[in-house]
PyMOL commands that place a pseudoatom at each C-alpha (Angstrom):
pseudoatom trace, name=CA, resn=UNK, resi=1, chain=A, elem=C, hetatm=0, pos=[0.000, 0.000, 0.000]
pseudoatom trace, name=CA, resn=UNK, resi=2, chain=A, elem=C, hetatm=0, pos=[1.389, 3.643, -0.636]
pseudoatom trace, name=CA, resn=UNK, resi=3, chain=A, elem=C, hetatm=0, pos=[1.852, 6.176, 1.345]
pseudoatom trace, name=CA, resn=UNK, resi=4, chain=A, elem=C, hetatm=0, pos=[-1.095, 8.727, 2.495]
pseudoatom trace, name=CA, resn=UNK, resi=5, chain=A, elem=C, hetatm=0, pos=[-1.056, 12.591, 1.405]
pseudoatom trace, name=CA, resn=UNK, resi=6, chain=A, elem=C, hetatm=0, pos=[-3.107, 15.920, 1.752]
pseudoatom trace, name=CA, resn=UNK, resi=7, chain=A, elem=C, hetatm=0, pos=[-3.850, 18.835, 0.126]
pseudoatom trace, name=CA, resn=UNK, resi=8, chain=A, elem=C, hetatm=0, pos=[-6.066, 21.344, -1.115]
pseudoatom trace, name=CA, resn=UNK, resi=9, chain=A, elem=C, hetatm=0, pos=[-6.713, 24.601, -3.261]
pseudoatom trace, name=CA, resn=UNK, resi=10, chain=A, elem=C, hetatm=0, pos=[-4.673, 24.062, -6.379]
pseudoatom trace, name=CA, resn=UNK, resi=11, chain=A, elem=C, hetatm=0, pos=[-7.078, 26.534, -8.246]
pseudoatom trace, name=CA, resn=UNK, resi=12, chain=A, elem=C, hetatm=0, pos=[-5.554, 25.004, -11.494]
pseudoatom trace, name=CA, resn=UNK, resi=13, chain=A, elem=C, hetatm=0, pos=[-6.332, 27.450, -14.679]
pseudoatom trace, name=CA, resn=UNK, resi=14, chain=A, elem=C, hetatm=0, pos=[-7.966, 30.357, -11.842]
pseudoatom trace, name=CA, resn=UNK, resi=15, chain=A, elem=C, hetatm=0, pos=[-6.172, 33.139, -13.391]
pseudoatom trace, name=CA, resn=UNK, resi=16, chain=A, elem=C, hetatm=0, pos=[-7.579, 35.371, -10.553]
pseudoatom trace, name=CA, resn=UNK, resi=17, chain=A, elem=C, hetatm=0, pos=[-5.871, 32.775, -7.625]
pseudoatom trace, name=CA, resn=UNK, resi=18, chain=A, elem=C, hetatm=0, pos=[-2.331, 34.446, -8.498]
pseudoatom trace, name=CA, resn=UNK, resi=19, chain=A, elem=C, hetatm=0, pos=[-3.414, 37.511, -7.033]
pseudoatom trace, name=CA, resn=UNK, resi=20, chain=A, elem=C, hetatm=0, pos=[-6.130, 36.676, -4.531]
pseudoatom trace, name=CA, resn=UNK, resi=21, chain=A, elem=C, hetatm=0, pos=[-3.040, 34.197, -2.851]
pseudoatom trace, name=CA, resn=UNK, resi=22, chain=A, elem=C, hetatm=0, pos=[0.069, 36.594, -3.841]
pseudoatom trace, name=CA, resn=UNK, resi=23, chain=A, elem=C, hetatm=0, pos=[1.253, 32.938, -5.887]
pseudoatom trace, name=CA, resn=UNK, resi=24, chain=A, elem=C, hetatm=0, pos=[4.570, 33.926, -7.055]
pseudoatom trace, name=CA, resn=UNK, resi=25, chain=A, elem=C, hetatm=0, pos=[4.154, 32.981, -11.296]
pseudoatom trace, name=CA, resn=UNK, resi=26, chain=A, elem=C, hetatm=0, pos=[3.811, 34.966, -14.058]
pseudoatom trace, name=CA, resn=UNK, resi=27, chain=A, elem=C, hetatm=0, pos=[0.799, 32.922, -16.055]
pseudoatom trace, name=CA, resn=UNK, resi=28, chain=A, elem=C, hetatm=0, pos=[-1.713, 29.827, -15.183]
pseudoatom trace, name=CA, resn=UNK, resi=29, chain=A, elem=C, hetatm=0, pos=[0.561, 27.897, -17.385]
pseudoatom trace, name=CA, resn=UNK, resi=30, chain=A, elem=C, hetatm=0, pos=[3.321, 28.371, -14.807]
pseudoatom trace, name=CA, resn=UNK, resi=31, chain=A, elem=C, hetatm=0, pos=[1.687, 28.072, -12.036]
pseudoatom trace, name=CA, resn=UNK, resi=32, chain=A, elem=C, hetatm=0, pos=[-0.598, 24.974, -13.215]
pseudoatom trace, name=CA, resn=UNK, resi=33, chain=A, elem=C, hetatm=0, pos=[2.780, 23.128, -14.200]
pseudoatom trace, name=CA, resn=UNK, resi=34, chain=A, elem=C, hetatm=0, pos=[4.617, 24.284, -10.754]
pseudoatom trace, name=CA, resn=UNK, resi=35, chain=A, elem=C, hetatm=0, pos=[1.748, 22.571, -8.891]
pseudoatom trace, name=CA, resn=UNK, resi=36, chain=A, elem=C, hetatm=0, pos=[1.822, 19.575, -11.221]
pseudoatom trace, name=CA, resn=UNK, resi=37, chain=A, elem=C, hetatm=0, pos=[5.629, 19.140, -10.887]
pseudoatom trace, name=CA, resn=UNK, resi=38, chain=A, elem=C, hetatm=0, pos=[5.436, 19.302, -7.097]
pseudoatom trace, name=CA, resn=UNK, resi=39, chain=A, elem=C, hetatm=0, pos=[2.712, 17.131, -6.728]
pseudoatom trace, name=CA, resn=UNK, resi=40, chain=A, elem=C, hetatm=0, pos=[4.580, 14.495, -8.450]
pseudoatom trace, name=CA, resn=UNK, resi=41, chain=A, elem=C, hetatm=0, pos=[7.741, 15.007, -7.079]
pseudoatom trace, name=CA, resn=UNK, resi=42, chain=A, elem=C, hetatm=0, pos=[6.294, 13.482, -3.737]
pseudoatom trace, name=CA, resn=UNK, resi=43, chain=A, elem=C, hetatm=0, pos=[3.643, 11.108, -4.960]
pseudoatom trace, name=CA, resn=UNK, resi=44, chain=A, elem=C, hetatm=0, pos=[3.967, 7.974, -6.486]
pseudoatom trace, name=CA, resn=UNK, resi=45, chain=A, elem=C, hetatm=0, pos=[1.236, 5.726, -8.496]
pseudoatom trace, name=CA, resn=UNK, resi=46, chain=A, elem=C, hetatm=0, pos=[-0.031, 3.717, -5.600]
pseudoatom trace, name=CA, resn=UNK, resi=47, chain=A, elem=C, hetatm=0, pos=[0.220, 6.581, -2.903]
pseudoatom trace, name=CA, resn=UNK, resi=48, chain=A, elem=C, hetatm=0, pos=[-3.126, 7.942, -1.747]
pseudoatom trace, name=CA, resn=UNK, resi=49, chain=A, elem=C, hetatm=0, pos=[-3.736, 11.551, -1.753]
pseudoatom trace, name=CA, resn=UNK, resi=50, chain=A, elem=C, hetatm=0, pos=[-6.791, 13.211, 0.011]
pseudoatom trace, name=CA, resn=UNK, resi=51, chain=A, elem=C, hetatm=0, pos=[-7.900, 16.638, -1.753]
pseudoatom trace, name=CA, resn=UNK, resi=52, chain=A, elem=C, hetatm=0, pos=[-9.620, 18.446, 0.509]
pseudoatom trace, name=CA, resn=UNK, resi=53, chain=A, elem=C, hetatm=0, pos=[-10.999, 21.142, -2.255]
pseudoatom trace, name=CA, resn=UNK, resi=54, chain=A, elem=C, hetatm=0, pos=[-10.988, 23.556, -5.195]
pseudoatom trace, name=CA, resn=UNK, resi=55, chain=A, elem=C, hetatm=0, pos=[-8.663, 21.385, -7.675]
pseudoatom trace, name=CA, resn=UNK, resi=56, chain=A, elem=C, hetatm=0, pos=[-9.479, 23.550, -10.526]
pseudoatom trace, name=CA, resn=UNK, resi=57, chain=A, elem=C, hetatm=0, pos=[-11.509, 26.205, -12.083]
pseudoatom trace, name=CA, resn=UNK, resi=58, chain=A, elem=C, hetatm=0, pos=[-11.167, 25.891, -15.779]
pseudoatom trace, name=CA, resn=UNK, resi=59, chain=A, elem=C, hetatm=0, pos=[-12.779, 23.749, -18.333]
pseudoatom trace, name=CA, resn=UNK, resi=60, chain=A, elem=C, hetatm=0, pos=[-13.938, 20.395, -17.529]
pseudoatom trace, name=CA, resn=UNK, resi=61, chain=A, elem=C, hetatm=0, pos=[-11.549, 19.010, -20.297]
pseudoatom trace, name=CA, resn=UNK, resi=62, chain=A, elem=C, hetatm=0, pos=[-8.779, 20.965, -19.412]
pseudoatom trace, name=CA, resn=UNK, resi=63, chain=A, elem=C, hetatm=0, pos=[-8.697, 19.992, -16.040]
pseudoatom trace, name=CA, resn=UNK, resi=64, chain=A, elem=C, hetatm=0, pos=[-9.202, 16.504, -17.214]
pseudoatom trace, name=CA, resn=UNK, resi=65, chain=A, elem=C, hetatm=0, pos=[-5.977, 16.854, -18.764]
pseudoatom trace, name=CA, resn=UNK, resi=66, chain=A, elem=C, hetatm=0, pos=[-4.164, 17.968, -16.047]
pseudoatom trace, name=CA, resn=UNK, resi=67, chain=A, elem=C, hetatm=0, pos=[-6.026, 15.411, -13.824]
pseudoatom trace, name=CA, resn=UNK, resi=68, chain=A, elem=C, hetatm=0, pos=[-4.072, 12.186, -16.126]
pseudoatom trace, name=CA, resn=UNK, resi=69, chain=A, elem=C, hetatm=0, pos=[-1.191, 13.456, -14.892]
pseudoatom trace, name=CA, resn=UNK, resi=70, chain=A, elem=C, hetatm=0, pos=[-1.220, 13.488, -11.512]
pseudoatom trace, name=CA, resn=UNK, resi=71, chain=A, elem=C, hetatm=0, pos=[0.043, 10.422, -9.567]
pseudoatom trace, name=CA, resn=UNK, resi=72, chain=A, elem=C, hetatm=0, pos=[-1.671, 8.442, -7.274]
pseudoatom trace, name=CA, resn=UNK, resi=73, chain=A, elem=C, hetatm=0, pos=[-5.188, 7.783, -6.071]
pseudoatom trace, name=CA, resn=UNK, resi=74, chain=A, elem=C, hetatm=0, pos=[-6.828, 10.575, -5.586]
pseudoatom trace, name=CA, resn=UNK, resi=75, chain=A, elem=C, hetatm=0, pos=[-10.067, 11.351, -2.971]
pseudoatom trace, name=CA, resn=UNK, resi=76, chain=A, elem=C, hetatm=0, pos=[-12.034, 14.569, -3.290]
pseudoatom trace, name=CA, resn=UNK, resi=77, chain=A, elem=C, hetatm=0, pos=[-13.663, 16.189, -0.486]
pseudoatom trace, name=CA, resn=UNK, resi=78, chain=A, elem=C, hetatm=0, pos=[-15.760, 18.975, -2.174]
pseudoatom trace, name=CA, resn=UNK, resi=79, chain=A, elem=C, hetatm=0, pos=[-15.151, 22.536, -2.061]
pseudoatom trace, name=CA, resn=UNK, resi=80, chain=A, elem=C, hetatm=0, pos=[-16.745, 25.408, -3.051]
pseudoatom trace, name=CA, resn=UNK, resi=81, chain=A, elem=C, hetatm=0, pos=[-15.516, 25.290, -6.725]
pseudoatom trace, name=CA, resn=UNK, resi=82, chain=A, elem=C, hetatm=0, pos=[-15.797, 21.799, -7.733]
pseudoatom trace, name=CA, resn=UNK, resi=83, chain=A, elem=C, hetatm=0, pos=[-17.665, 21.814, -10.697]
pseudoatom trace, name=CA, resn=UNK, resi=84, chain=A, elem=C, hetatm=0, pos=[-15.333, 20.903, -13.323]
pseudoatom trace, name=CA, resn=UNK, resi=85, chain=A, elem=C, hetatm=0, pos=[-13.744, 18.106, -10.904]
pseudoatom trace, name=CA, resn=UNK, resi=86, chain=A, elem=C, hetatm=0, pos=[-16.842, 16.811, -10.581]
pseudoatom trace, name=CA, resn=UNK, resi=87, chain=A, elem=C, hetatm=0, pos=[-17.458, 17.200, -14.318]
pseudoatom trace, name=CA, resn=UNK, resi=88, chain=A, elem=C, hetatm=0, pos=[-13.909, 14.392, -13.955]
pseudoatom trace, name=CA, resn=UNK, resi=89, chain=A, elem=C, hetatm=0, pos=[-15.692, 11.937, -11.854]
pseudoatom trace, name=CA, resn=UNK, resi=90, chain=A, elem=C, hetatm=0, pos=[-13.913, 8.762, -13.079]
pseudoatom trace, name=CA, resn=UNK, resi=91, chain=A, elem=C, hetatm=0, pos=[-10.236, 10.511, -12.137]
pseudoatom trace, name=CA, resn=UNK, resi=92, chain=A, elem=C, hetatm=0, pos=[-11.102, 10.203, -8.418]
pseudoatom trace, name=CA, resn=UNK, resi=93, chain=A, elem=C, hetatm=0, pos=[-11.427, 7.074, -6.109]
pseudoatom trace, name=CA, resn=UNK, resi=94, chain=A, elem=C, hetatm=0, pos=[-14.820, 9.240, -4.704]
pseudoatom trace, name=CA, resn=UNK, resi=95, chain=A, elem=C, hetatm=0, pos=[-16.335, 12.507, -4.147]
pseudoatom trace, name=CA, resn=UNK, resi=96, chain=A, elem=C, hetatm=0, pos=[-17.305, 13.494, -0.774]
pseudoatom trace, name=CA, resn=UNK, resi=97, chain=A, elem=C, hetatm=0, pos=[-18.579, 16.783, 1.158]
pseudoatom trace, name=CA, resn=UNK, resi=98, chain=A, elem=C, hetatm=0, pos=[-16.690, 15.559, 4.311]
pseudoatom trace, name=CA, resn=UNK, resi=99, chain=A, elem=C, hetatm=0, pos=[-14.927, 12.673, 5.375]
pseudoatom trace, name=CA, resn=UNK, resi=100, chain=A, elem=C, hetatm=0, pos=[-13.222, 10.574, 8.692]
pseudoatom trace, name=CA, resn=UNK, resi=101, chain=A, elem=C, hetatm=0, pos=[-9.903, 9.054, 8.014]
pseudoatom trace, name=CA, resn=UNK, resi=102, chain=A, elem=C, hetatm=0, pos=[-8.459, 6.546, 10.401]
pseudoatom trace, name=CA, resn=UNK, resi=103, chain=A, elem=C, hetatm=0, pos=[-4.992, 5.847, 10.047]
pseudoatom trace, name=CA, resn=UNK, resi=104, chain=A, elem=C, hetatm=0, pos=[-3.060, 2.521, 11.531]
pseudoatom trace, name=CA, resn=UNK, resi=105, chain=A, elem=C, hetatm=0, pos=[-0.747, 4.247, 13.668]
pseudoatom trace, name=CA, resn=UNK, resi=106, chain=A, elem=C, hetatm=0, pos=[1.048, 2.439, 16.444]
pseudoatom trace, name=CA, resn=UNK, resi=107, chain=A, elem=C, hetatm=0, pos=[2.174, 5.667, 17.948]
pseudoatom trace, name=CA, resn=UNK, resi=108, chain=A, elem=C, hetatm=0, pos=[-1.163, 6.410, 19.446]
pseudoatom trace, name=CA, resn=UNK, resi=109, chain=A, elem=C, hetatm=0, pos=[-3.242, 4.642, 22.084]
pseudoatom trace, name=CA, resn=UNK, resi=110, chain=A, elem=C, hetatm=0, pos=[-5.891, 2.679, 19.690]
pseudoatom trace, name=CA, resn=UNK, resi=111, chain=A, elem=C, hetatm=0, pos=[-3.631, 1.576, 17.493]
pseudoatom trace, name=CA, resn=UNK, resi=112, chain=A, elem=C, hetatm=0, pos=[-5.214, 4.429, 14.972]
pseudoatom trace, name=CA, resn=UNK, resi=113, chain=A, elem=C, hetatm=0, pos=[-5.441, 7.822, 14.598]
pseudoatom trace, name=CA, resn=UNK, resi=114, chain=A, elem=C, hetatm=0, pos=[-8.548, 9.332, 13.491]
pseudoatom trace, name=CA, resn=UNK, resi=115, chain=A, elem=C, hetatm=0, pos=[-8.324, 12.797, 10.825]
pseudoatom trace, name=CA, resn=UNK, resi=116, chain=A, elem=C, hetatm=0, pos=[-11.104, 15.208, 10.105]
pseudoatom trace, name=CA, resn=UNK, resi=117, chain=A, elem=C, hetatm=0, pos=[-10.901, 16.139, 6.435]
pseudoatom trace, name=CA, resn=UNK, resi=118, chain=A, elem=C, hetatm=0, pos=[-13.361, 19.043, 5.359]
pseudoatom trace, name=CA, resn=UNK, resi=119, chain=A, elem=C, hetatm=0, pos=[-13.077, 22.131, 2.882]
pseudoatom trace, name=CA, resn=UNK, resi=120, chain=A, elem=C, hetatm=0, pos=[-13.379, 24.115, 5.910]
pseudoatom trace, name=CA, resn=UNK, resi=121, chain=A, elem=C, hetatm=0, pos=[-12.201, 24.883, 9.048]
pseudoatom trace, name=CA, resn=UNK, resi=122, chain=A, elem=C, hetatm=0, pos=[-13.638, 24.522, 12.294]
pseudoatom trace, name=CA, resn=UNK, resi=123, chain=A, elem=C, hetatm=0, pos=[-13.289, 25.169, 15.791]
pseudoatom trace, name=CA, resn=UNK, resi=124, chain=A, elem=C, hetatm=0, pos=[-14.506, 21.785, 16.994]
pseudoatom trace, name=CA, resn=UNK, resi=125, chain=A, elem=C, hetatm=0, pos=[-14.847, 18.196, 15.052]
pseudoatom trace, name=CA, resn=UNK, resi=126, chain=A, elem=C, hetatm=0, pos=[-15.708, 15.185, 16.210]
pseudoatom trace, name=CA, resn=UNK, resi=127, chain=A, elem=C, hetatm=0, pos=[-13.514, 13.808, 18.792]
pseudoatom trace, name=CA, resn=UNK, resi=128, chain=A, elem=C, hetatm=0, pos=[-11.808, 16.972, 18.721]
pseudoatom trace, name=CA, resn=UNK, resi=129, chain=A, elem=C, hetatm=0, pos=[-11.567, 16.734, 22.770]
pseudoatom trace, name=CA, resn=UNK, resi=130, chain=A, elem=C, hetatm=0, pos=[-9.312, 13.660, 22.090]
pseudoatom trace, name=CA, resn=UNK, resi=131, chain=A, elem=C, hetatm=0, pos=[-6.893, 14.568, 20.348]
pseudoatom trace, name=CA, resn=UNK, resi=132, chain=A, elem=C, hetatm=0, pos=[-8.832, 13.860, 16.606]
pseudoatom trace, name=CA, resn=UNK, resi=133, chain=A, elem=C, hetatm=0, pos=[-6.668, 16.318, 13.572]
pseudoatom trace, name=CA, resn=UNK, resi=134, chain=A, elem=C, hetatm=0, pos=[-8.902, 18.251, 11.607]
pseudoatom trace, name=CA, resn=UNK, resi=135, chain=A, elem=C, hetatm=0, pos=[-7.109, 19.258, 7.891]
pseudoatom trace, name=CA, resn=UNK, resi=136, chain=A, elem=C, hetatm=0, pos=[-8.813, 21.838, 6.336]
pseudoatom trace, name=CA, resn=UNK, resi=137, chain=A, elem=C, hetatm=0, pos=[-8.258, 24.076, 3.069]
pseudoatom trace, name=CA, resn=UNK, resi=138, chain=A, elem=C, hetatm=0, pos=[-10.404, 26.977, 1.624]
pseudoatom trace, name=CA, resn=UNK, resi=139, chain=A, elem=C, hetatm=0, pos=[-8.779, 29.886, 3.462]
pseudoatom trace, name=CA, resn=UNK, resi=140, chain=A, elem=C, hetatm=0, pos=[-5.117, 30.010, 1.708]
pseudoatom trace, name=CA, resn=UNK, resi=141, chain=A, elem=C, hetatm=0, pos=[-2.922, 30.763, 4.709]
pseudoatom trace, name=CA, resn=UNK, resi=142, chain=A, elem=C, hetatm=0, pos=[-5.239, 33.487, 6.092]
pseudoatom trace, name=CA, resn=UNK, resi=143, chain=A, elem=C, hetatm=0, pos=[-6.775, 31.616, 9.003]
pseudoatom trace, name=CA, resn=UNK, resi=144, chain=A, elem=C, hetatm=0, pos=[-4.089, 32.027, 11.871]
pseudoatom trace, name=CA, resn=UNK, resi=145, chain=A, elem=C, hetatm=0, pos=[-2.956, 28.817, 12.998]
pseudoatom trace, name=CA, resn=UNK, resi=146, chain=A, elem=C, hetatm=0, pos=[-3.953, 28.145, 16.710]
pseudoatom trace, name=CA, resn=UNK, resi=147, chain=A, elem=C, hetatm=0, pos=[-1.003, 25.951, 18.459]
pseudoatom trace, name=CA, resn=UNK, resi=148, chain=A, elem=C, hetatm=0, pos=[-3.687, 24.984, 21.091]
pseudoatom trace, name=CA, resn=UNK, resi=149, chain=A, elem=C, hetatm=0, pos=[-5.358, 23.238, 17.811]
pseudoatom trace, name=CA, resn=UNK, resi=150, chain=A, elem=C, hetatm=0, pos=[-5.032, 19.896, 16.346]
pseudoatom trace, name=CA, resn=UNK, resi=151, chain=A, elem=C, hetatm=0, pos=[-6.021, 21.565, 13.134]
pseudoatom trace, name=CA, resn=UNK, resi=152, chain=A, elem=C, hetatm=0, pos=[-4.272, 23.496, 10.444]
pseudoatom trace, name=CA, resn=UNK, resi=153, chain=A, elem=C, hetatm=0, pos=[-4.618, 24.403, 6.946]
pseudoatom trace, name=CA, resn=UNK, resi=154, chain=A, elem=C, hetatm=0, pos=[-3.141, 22.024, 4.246]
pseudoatom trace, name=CA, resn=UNK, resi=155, chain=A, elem=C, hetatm=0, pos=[-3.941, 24.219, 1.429]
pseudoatom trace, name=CA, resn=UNK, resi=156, chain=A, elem=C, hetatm=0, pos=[-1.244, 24.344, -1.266]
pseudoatom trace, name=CA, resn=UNK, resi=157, chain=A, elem=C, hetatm=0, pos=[-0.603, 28.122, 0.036]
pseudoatom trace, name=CA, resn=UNK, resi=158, chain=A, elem=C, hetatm=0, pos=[0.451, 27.330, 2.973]
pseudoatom trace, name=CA, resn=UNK, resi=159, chain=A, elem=C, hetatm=0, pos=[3.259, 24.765, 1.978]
pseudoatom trace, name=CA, resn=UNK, resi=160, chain=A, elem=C, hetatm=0, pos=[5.184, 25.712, -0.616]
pseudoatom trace, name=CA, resn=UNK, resi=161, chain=A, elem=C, hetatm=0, pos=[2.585, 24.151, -3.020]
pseudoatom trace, name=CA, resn=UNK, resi=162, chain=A, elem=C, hetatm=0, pos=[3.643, 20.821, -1.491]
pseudoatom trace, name=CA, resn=UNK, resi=163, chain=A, elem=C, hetatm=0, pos=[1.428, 17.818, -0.702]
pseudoatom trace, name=CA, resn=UNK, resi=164, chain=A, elem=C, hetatm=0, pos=[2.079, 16.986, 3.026]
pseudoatom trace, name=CA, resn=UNK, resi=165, chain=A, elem=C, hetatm=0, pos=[2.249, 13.126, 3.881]
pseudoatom trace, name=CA, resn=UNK, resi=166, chain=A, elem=C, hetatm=0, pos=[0.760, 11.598, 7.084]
pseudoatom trace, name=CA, resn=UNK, resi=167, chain=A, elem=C, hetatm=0, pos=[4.118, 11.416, 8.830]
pseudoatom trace, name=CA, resn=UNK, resi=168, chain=A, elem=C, hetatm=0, pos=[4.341, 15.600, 7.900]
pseudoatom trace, name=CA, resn=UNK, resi=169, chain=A, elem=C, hetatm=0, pos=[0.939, 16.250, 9.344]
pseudoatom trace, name=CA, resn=UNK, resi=170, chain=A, elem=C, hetatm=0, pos=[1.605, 14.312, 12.704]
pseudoatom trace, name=CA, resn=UNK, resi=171, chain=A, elem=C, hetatm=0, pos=[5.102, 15.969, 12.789]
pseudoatom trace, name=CA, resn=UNK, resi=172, chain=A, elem=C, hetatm=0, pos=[3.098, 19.519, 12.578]
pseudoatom trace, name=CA, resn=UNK, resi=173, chain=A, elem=C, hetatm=0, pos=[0.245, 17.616, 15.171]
pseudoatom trace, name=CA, resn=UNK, resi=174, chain=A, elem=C, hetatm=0, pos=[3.191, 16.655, 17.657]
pseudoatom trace, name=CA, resn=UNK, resi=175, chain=A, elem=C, hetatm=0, pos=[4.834, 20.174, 17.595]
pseudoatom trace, name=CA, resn=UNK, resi=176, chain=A, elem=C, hetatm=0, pos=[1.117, 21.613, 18.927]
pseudoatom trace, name=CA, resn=UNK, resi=177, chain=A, elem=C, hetatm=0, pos=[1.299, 22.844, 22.429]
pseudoatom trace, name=CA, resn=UNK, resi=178, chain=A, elem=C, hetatm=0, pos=[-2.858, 21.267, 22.703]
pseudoatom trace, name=CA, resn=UNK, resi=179, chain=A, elem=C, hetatm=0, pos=[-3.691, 19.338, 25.854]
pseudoatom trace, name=CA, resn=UNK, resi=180, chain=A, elem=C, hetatm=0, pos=[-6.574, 17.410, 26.094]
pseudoatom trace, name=CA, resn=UNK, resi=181, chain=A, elem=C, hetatm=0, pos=[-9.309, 19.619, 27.833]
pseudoatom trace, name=CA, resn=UNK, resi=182, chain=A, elem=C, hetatm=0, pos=[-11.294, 17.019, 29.721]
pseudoatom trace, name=CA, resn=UNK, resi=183, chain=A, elem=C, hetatm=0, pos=[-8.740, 15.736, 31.189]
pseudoatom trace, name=CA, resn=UNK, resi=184, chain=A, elem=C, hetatm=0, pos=[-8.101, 17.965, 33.738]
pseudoatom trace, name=CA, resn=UNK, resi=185, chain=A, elem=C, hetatm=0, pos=[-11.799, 19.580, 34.346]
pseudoatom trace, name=CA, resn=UNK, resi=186, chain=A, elem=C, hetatm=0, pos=[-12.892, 19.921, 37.864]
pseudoatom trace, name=CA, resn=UNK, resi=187, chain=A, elem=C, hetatm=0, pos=[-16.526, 18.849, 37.744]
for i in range(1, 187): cmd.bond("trace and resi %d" % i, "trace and resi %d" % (i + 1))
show_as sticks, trace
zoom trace
């Protein structure tokens, strides 16, 4: 089995995303093939890569295009512009608004760690109070990150248009200053 990735908010062909994010290229065509290159610099065929929104806005056949050459097996969870990915159905393992991951992890006390993935962010999840991550994307960098949060923002903004892998995110997770809050409540 490969590995497990994240991202979000490619924008590829969203001409308007260059300036909206401050992206550093001159054209779409740069920045689509930047993002491309990156992606597949850290993701193989079998690796399997969680989207969590806005892959593209730009022509259903374009993006298709774009789409073929992206390694590895890709989830979507839906953003707010998804309707030329979902125009590329067949590219994507499935198509969700919001999903649960659990992860085999030895590191933590079941055996598993469970992740929040949602276009969004939010202040609470489910099973946020013990020690659940919550990736979101949608806000490109301009959500301040809360250390006291098992959550951050995976969007392509925020990380050098990288994909992070699982072992990234709980590296991020494990730098977190959060403590689990029922833990020590007086009742």
């Amino acid at each position: 089995m490969g590995k497990i990735f994240f991202t979000s908010d490619h924008h590829f062909g969203h001409s308007n995303i260059i300036k909206f994010s401050n992206r550093p290229f001159q054209s779409i065509e740069e920045m689509n093939e930047v993002l491309i290159d990156k992606w597949n610099e850290k993701i193989r065929k079998n690796d399997h890569v969680y989207h969590l929104g806005d892959v593209g806005l730009i022509n259903p056949k374009k993006l298709e295009k774009i789409l073929s050459r992206l390694n590895g097996k890709i989830y979507l969870i839906k953003g707010n512009h998804e309707k030329s990915a979902e125009s590329c159905k067949d590219r994507f393992e499935w198509i969700k608004d919001y999903y649960e991951l659990i992860v085999n992890d030895a590191d933590f006390e079941k055996g598993n760690q469970l992740l929040v993935l949602f276009h969004y962010g939010m202040r609470v999840w489910n099973a946020s109070h013990w020690g659940t991550y919550h990736l979101y994307g949608h806000s490109h960098g301009t959500l301040p990150d809360n250390p006291n949060s098992l959550s951050f923002d995976i969007g392509v903004d925020c990380h050098n248009f990288y994909p992070l892998s699982y072992s990234d995110v709980k590296s991020i997770m494990l730098s977190k200053t959060w403590k689990p809050p029922l833990k020590n409540r007086k009742n």
